[in-house]
GUFISE-385823 format. One line per 8 residues: their letters; for each residue x negated, y, z of C-alpha. Coordinates in Angstrom, 2 decimals. Each point is the difference from the previous one (the first is absolute). Example, Ala and Ser with C-alpha at 12.3 -4.5 7.8 and 13.67 -1.06 7.14 Angstrom:
as	-12.30/-4.50/7.80 ~ -1.37/3.44/-0.66
This chain:
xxxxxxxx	25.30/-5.77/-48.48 ~ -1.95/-1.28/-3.38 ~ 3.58/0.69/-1.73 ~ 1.12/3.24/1.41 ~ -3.49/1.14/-0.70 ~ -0.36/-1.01/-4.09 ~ 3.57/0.97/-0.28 ~ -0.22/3.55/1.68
xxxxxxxx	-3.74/0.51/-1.96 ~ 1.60/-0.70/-3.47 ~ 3.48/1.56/1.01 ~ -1.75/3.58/0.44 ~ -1.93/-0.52/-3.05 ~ 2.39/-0.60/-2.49 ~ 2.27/3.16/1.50 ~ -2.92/2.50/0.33
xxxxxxxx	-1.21/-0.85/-3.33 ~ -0.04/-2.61/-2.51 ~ -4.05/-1.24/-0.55 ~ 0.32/-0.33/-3.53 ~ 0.69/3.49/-0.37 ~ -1.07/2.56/2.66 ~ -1.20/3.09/-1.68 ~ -1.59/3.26/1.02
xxxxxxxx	1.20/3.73/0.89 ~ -2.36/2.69/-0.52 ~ 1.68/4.18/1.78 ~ 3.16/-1.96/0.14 ~ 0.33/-1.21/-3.37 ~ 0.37/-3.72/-1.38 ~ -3.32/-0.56/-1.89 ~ 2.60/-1.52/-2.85
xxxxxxxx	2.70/-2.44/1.58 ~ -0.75/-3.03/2.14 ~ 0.63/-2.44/-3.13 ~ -2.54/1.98/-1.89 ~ -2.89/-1.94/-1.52 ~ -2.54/2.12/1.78 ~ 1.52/-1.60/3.32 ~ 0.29/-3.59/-1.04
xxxxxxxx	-1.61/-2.63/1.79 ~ -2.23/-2.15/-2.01 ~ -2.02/-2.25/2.09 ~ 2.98/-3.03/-0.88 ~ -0.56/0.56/-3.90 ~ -1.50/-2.45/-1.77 ~ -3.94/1.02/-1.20 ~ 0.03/0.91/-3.61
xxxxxxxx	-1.41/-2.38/-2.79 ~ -2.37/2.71/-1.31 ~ -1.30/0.33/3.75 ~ -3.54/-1.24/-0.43 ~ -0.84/1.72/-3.16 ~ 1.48/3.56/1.11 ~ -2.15/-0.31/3.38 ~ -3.09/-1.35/-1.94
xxxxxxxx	0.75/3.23/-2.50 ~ -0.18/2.38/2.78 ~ -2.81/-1.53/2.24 ~ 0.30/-3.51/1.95 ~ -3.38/1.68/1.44 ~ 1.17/3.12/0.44 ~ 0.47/1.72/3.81 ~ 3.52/2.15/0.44
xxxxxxxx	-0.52/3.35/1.16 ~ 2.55/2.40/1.83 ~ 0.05/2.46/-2.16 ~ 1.09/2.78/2.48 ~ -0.94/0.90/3.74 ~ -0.83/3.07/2.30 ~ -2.53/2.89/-0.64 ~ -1.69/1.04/-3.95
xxxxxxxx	-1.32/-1.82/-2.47 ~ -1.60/2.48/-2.82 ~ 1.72/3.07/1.56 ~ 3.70/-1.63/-0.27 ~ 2.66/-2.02/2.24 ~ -0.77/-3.50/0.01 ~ 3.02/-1.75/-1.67 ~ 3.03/1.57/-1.80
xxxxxxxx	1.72/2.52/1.90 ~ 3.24/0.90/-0.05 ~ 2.47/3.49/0.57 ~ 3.71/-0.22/2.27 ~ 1.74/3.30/-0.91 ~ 3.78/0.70/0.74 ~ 2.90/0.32/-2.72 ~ -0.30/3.59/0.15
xxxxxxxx	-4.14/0.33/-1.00 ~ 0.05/1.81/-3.15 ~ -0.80/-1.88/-3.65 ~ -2.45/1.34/-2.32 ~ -0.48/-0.32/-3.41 ~ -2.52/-2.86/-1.11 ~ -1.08/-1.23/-3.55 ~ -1.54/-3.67/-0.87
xxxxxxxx	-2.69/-1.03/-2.82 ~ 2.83/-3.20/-0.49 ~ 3.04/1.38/0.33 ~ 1.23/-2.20/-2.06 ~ -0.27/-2.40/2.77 ~ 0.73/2.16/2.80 ~ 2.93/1.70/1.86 ~ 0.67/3.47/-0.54
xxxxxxxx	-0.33/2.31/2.82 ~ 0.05/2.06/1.96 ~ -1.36/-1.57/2.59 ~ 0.00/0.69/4.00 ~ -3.81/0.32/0.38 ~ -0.75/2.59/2.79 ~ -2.96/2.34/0.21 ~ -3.47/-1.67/1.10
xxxxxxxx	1.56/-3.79/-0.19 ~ -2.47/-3.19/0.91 ~ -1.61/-0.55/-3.65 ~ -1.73/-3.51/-0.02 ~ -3.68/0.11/0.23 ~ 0.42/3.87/1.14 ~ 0.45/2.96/-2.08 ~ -3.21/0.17/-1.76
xxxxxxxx	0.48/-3.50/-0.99 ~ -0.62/-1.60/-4.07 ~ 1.62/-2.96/1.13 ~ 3.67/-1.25/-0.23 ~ 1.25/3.02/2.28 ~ 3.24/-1.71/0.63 ~ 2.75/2.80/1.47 ~ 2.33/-2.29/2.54
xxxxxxxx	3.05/2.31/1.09 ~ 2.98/-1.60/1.65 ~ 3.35/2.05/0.38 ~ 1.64/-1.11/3.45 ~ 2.99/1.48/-0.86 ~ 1.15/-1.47/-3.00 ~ -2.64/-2.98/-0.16 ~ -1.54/1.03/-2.72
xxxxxxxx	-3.55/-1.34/-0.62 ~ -2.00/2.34/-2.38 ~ -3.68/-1.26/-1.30 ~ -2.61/0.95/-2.66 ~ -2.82/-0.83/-1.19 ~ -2.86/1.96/-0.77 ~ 1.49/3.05/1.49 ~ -1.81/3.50/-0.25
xxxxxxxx	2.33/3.54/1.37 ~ -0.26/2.97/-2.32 ~ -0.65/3.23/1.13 ~ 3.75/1.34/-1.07 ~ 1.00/-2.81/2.42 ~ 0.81/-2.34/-2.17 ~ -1.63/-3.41/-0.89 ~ -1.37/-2.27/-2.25
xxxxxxxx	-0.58/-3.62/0.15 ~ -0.69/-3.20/-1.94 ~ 3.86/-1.61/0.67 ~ 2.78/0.43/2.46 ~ 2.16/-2.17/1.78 ~ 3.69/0.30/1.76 ~ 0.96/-2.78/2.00 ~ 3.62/-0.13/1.70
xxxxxxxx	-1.39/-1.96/3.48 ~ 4.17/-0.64/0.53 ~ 0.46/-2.29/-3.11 ~ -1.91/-2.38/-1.77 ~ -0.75/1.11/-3.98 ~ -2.96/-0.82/-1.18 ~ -1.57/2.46/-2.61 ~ 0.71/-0.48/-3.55
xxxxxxxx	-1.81/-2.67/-1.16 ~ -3.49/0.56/-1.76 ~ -0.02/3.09/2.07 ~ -2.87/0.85/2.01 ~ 0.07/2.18/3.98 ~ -2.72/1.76/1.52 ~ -1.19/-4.05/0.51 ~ -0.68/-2.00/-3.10
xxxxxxxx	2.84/-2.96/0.74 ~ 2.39/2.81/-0.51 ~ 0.54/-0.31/3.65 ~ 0.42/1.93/2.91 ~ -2.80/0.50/2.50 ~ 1.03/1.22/3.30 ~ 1.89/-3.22/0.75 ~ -3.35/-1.83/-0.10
xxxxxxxx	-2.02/2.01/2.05 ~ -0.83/-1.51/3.18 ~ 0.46/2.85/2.62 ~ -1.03/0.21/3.49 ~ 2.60/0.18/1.61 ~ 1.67/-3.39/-1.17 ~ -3.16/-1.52/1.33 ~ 0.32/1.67/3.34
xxxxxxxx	3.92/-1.27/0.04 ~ -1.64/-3.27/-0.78 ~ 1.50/-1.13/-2.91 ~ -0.22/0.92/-3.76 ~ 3.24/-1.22/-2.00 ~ -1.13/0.69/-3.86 ~ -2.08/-0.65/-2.28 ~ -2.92/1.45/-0.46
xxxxxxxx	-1.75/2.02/-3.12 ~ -3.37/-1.63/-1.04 ~ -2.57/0.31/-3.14 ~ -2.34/-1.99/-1.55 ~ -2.37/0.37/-3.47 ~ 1.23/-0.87/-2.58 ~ 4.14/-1.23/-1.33 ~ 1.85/-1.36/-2.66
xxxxxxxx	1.89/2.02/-2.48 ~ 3.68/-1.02/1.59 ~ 1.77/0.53/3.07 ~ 2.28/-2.04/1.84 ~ 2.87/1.14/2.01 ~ -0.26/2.20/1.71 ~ -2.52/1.60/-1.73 ~ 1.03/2.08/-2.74
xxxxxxxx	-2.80/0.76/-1.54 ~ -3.52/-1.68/-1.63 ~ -3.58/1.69/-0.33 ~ -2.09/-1.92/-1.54 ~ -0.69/-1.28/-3.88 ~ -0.89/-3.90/1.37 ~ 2.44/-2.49/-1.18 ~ -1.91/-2.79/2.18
xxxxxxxx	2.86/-1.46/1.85 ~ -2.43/-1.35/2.50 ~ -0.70/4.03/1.66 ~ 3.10/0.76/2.08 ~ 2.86/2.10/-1.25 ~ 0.82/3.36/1.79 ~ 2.90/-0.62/2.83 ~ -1.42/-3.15/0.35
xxxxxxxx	0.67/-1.26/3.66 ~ -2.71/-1.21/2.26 ~ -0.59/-1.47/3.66 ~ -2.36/-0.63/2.25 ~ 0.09/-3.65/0.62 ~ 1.52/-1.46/3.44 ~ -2.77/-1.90/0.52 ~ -2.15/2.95/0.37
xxxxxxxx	-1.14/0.13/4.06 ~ 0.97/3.39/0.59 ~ -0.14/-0.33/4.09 ~ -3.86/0.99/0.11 ~ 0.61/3.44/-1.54 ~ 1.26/3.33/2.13 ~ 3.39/0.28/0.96 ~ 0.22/2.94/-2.56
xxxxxxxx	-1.31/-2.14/-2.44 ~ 1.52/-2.51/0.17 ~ 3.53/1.96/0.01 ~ -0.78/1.01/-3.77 ~ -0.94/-3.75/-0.51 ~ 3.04/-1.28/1.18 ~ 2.34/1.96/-2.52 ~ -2.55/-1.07/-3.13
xxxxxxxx	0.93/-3.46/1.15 ~ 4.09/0.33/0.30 ~ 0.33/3.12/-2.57 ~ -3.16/0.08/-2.10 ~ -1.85/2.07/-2.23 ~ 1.55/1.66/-3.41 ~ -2.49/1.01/-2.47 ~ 0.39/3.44/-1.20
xxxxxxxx	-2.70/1.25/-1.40 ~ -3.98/-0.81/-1.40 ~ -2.64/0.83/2.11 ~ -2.45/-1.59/2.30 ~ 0.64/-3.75/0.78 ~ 2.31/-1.09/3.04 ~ 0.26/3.92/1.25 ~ 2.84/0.29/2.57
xxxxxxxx	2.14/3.29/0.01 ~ 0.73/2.43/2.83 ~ 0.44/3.33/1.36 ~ -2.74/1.61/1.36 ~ 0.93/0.51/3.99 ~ -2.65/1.00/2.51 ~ 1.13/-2.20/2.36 ~ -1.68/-3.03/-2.14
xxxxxxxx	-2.48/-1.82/1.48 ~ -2.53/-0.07/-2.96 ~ -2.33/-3.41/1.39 ~ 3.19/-1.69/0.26 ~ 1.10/0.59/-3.39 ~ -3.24/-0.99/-1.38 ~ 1.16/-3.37/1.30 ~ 1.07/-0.52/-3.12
xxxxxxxx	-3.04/-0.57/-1.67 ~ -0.02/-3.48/1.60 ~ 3.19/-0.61/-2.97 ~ -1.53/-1.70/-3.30 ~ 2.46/-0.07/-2.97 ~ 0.27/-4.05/0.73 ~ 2.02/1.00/3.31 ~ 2.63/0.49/-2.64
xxxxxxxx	2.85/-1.18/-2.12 ~ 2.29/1.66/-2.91 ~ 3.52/-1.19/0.70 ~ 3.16/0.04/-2.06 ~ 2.51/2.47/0.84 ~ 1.90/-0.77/-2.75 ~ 2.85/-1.98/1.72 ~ 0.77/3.55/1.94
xxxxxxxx	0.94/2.01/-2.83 ~ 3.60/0.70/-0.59 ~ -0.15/2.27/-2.89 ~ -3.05/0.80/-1.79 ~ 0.47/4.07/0.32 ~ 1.13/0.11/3.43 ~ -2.43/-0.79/3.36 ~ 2.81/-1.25/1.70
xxxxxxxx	-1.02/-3.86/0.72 ~ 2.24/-3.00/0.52 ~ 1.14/-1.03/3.52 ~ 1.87/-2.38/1.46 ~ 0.62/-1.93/-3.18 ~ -1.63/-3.47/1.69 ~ 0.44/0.41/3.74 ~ 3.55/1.65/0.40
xxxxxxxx	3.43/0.32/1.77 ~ 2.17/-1.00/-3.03 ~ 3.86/0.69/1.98 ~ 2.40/0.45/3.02 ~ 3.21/-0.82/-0.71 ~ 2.37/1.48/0.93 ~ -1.68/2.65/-1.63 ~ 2.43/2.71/1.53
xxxxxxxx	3.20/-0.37/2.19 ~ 1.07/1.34/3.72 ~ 0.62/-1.67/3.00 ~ -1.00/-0.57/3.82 ~ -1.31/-3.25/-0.97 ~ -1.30/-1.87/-3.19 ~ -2.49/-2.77/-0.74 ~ -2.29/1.21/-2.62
xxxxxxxx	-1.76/-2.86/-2.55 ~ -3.35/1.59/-0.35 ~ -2.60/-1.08/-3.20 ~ -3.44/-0.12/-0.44 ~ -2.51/-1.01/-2.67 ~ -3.89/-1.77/0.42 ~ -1.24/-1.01/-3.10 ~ -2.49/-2.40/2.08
xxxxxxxx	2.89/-1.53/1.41 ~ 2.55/0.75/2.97 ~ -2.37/-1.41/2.13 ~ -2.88/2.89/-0.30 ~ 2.30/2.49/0.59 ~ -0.71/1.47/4.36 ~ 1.94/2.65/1.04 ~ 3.22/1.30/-1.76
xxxxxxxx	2.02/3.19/1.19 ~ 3.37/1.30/0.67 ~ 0.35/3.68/0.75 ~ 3.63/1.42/0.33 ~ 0.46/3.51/0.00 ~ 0.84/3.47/-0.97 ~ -3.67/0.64/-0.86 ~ -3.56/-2.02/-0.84
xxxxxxxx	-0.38/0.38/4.06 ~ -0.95/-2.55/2.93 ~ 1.71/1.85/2.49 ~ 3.62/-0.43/1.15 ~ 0.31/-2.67/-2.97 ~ 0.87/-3.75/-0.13 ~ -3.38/-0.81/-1.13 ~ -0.55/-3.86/-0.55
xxxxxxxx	-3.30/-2.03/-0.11 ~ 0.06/-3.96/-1.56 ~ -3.30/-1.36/0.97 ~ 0.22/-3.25/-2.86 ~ -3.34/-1.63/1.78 ~ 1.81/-0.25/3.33 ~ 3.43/-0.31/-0.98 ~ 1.19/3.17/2.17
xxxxxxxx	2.25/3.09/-0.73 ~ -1.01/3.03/2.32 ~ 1.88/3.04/0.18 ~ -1.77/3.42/0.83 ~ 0.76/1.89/3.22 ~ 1.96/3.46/-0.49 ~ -3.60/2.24/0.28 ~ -1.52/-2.27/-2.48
xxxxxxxx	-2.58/-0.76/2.34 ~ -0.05/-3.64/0.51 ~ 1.97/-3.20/-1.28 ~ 2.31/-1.49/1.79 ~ 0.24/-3.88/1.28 ~ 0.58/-1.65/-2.90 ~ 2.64/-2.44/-1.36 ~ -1.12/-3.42/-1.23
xxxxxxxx	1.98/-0.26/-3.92 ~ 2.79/-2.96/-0.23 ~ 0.34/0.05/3.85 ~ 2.45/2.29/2.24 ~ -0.27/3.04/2.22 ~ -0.02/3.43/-0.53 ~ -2.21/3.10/0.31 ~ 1.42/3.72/-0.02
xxxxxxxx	-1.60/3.82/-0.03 ~ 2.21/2.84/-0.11 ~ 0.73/-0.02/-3.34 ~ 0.81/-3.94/-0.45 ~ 0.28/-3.41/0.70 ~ -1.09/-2.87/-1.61 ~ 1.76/-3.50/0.83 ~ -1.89/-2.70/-0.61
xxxxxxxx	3.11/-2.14/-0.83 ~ 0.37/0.73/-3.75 ~ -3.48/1.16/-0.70 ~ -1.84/-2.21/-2.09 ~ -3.11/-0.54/-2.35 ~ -0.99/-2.02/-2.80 ~ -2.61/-0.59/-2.65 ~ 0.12/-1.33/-3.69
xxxxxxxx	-2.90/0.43/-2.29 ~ -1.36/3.60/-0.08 ~ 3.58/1.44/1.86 ~ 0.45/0.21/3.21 ~ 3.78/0.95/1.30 ~ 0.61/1.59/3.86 ~ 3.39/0.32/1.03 ~ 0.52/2.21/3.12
xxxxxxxx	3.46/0.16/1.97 ~ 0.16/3.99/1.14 ~ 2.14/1.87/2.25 ~ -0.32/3.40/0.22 ~ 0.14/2.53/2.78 ~ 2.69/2.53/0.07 ~ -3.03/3.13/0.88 ~ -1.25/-0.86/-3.52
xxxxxxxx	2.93/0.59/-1.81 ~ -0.74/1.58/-3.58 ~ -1.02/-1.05/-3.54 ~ -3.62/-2.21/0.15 ~ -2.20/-0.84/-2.23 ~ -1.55/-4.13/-0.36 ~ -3.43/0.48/-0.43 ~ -2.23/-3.31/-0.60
xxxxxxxx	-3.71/-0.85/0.03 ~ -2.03/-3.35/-0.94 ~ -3.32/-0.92/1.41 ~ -2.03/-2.92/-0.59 ~ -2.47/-2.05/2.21 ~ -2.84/2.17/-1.42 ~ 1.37/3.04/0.63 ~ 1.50/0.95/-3.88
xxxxxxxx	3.01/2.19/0.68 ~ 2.66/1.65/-2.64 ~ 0.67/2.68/1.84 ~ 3.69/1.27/0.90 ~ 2.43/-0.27/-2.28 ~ 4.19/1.66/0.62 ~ 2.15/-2.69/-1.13 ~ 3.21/1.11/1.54
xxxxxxxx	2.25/1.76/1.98 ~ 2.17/-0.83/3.18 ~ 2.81/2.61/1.36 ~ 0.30/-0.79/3.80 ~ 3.48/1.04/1.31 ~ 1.48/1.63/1.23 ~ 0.02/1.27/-3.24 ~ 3.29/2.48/0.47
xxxxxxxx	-0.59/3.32/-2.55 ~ -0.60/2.97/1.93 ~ 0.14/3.32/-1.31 ~ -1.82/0.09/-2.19 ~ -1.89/-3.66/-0.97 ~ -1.63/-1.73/-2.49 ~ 2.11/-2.83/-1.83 ~ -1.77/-2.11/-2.16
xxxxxxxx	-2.40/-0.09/-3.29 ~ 0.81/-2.17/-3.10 ~ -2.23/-1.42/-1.07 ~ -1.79/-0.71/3.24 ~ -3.09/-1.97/-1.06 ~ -1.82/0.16/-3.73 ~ -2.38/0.71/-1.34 ~ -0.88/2.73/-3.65
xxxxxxxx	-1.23/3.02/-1.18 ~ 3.48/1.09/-0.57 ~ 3.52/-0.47/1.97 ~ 2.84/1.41/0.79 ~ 0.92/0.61/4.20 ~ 3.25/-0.31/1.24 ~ -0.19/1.66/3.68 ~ 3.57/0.44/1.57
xxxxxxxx	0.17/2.29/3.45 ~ 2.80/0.38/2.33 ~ 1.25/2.58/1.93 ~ 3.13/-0.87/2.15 ~ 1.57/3.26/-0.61 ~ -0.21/-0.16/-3.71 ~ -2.85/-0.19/-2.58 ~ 0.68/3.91/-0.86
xxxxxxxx	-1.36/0.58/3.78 ~ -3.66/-1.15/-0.91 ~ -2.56/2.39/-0.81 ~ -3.55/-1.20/-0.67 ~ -0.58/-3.76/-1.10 ~ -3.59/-0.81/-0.17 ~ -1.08/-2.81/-1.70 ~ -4.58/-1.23/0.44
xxxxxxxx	-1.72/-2.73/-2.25 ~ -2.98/-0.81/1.41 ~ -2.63/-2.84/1.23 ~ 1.22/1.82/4.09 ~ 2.22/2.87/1.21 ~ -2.65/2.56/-1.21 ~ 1.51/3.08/-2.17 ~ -3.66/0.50/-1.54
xxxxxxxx	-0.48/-1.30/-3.73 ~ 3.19/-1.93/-0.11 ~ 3.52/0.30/-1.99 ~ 1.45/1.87/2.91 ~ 3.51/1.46/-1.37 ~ 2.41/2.12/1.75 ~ 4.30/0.62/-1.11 ~ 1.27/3.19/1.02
xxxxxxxx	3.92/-1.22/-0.38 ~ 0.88/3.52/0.76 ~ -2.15/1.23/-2.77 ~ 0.34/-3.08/-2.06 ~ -3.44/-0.03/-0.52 ~ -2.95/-2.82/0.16 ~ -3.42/1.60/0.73 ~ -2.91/-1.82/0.11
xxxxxxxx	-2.76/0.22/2.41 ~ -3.68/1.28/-2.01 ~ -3.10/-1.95/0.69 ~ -0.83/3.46/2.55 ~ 3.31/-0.78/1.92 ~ 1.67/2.70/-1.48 ~ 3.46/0.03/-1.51 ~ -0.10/0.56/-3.58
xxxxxxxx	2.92/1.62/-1.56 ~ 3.01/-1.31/0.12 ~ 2.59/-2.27/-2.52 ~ 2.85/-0.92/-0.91 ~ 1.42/-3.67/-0.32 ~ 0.98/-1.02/-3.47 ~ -1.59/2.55/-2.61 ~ -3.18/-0.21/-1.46
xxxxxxxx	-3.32/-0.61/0.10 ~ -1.95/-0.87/3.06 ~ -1.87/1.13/2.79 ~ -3.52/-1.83/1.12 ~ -2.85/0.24/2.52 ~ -2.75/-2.65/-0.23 ~ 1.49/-2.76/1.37 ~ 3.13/-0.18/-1.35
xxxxxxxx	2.72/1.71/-2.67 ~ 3.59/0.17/0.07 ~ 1.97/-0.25/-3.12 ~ 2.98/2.75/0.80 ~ 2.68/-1.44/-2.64 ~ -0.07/-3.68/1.07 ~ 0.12/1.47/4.41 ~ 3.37/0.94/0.90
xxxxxxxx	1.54/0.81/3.76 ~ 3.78/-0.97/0.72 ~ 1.70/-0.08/3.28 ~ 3.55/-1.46/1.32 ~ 1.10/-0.39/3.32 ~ -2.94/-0.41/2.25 ~ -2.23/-1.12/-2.40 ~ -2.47/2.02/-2.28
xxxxxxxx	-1.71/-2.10/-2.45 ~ -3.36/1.57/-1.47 ~ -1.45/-1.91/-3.43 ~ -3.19/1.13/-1.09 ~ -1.96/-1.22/-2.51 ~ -3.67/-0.26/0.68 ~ -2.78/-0.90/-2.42 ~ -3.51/-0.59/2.09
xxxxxxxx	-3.46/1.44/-1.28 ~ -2.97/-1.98/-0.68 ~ -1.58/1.77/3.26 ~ 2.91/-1.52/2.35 ~ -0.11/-3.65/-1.05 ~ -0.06/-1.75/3.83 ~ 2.53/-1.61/1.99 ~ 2.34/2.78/1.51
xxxxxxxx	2.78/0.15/2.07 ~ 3.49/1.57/-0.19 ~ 1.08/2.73/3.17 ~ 2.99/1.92/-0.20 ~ 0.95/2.31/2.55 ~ 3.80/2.60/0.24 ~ 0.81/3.27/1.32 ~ 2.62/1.27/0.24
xxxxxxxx	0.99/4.27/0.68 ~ 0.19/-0.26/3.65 ~ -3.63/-1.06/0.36 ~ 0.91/-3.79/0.79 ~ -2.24/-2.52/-1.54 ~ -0.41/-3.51/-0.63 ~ -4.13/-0.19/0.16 ~ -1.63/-1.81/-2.16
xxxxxxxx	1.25/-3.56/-1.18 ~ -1.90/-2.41/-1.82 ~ 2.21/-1.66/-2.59 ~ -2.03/-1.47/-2.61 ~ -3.02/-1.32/-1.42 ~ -1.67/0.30/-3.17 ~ -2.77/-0.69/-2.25 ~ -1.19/2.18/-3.05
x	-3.39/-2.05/-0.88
């Protein structure tokens, strides 16, 4: 029962989320993407060398403070507040004292918006407005509306909460770091969900004139390397007691030990950022006054960064699936040689996953758990409720759901070094006929995971065409900013009978803020799906030019569509924006005039980091 138990606990884990990298949603909107810096983990980092003097610089002595909470404080909010308006709220013009530094509006700001500190306010009067629409984050700083109903402010920021670009370096926000705030706040509501997964904005007196990524921005004219840089990354240390503090409490102290505290800005020492909610218990928060600065520690984010203008962090460099091979393929039957990677050794490494099908989904799959500790492969029932009993590794036996078997004669493991190899002999069920994707996953021991990764694709026969189908991609794993697609349909009474062939890059089947493209061969035309799900206007294969939302663009001379026979083969040539770099997949779906159609088939992966 000790087996199933670890197994199932770290099997639901890794496919709900992976814990280096949860990240937060704020009106339906990513609050940036999961691999963001804001929502990296940090409590495994190692401390920083400069820890000591940047705590001693800000106040070993020094109590924190929650800097936010319910009711007034001098007439305003308590905290930073913030605005949700929809896509469709109107934008008026605004001006900024550094404008050199700012974006250009206008901006979405409604009538009467939350103005830190309230409206009467000589303080920072931070404007928060988040579009939950587009995902747009708006902020300035020092805010004041006009009576024409325009405004003024000290600097404005635009932040894209779908990508990860960092502001042009040596630029500042409405925060000093050149950062964004609202993805710091601590808001109510994550603390009534029980769980905060970001970091969190924080102040203190006095900084050194540099910023580390990813700050953006310095204020400050000291050059003492011993006073802590904005975007420097703190913690509170794990060997803080945090169990004698209020469950509230102690939720906000729980994310400044795994995600920490960014510093964005100078003001009092150790003050903790929020939005002011009524629903905050005020003698609770003050709880926080039992924090001196010696509770704790810079650390060294450096080892995250993947590109010193992007927030995008590395993942899954040191723990990692590396392969399945075959890679691609069809057949009722296969054994798949699965790799993983442990830089501590093959040994650390606890659970490692298997999930085979058309979608990242539990349910109705061939989803496989190897428990390394115990030796054991368990397979997931059909409802993805529960494991099945499990098959002891270099033994016999077999163990089946609806989807598949796996015979124990023919599966293997082994372990050399840092790699550890799982071979798995699969037969597949007829009902789950269809293209699949191989997801993997690696835990370790201590509960480390890299999160899913798509590293091929399996067609399960019967795999006769219908009319219409999808045939194939070329290439169907890579990775680029730039490539060309070869996607060949089928329609059994001749390629002219197709209509619509739709082709969707994207992390899952979603049509929102992906490279969603759709070939009228009627028409011969490719349009291409706008960021609003509309169509924008149509072109044609082969001339010039290009058409682009913000995901993707399509270079029209080097995409071409040809048919013969049965077969229509589509090449498009795709260049990926910096706001798109993730790992995607490849769907393709055909129509044809009758109103038959294939669904959608995935039938590639691919990577544009």
């Amino acid at each position: 029962m000790l087996s199933r138990r670890i197994g199932l606990s770290i099997l639901l884990v890794g496919f709900m989320q992976a814990p280096r990298m949860a990240g937060q949603t704020l009106s339906g909107c990513p609050v940036f993407p999961q691999n963001n810096i804001w929502n990296a983990r940090v409590d495994s980092l190692p401390v920083h060398p400069n820890s000591t003097n940047y705590v001693n610089r800000i106040g070993a002595a020094n109590h924190a403070h929650a800097d936010f909470g319910s009711g007034l404080w001098d007439g305003g909010p308590i905290g930073i507040p913030f605005v949700v308006v929809p896509g469709t709220q109107p934008k008026v013009p605004i001006s900024f004292q550094y404008a050199g530094d700012s974006d250009a509006g206008p901006y979405p700001i409604p009538p009467n918006p939350p103005i830190e500190g309230g409206n009467q306010s000589t303080g920072d009067r931070h404007v928060l407005v988040l579009d939950k629409d587009n995902c747009i984050l708006y902020e300035v700083y020092a805010g004041y509306p006009q009576s024409n109903g325009s405004w003024q402010a000290g600097s404005g920021a635009i932040f894209d909460l779908k990508g990860n670009a960092l502001r042009t370096a040596t630029w500042t926000s409405a925060d000093a770091a050149g950062l964004p705030i609202l993805p710091g706040l601590v808001r109510y509501d994550e603390v009534a969900a029980g769980e905060i997964r970001h970091a969190i904005r924080f102040t203190v007196p006095q900084t050194q004139k540099a910023f580390v990524w990813p700050g953006r921005h310095q204020a400050s004219s000291i050059t003492d390397t011993t006073y802590p840089p904005m975007g420097a990354r703190f913690r509170l240390k794990a060997s803080v007691n945090i169990s004698t503090y209020s469950a509230d409490t102690q939720v906000i102290l729980r994310a400044m030990q795994t995600y920490g505290l960014l510093l964005a800005d100078n003001g009092s020492a150790w003050y903790i950022s929020g939005a002011p909610d009524e629903r905050w218990n005020n003698s609770h928060l003050a709880e926080f006054g039992n924090l001196r600065g010696t509770d704790f520690e810079a650390v060294d984010e450096s080892s995250l960064m993947l590109d010193p203008n992007l927030g995008q962090v590395r993942v899954g460099q040191a723990l990692a699936p590396l392969a399945v091979s075959p890679a691609s393929g069809s057949g009722a039957s296969q054994t798949f040689t699965f790799t993983f990677s442990d830089p501590a050794g093959w040994q650390d490494l606890g659970v490692v996953n298997v999930l085979i099908n058309s979608a990242l989904m539990g349910g109705q799959a061939c989803y496989l758990a190897y428990s390394r500790p115990v030796n054991t492969l368990y397979l997931v029932d059909d409802g993805n409720t529960g494991l099945l009993p499990g098959l002891t590794m270099n033994g016999s036996g077999s163990v089946s759901n609806s989807q598949c078997t796996v015979n124990g004669a023919g599966s293997s493991v082994t372990g050399s070094g840092n790699t550890m190899t799982l071979t798995l002999n699969l037969s597949f069920a007829a009902g789950f006929a269809g293209r699949q994707l191989i997801y993997t996953a690696a835990g370790t021991q201590s509960f480390a995971n890299s999160g899913w990764h798509a590293l091929g694709v399996w067609q399960v026969p019967p795999g006769a065409a219908a009319s219409p189908s999808v045939t194939s991609v070329t290439p169907t794993r890579g990775a680029g900013l730039s490539q060309v697609f070869s996607v060949t349909f089928n329609d059994s009474l001749g390629w002219q009978d197709l209509g619509v062939v739709n082709v969707l890059i994207n992390s899952s089947l979603d049509g929102n803020q992906s490279c969603y493209l759709a070939y009228s061969r009627p028409a011969g035309m490719l349009f291409l799906v706008g960021d609003t799900g509309t169509l924008l206007p149509g072109v044609a294969l082969g001339g010039s030019g290009s058409v682009s939302n913000h995901q993707c663009s399509i270079n029209l001379a080097a995409s071409s569509a040809t048919g013969s026979g049965n077969t229509l083969t589509l090449n498009l040539s795709v260049s990926f924006l910096s706001s798109f770099l993730r790992d995607t997949i490849l769907y393709a779906a055909a129509g044809d005039g009758s109103g038959h159609n294939s669904g959608w088939q995935p039938v590639g992966t691919w990577s544009s980091r």
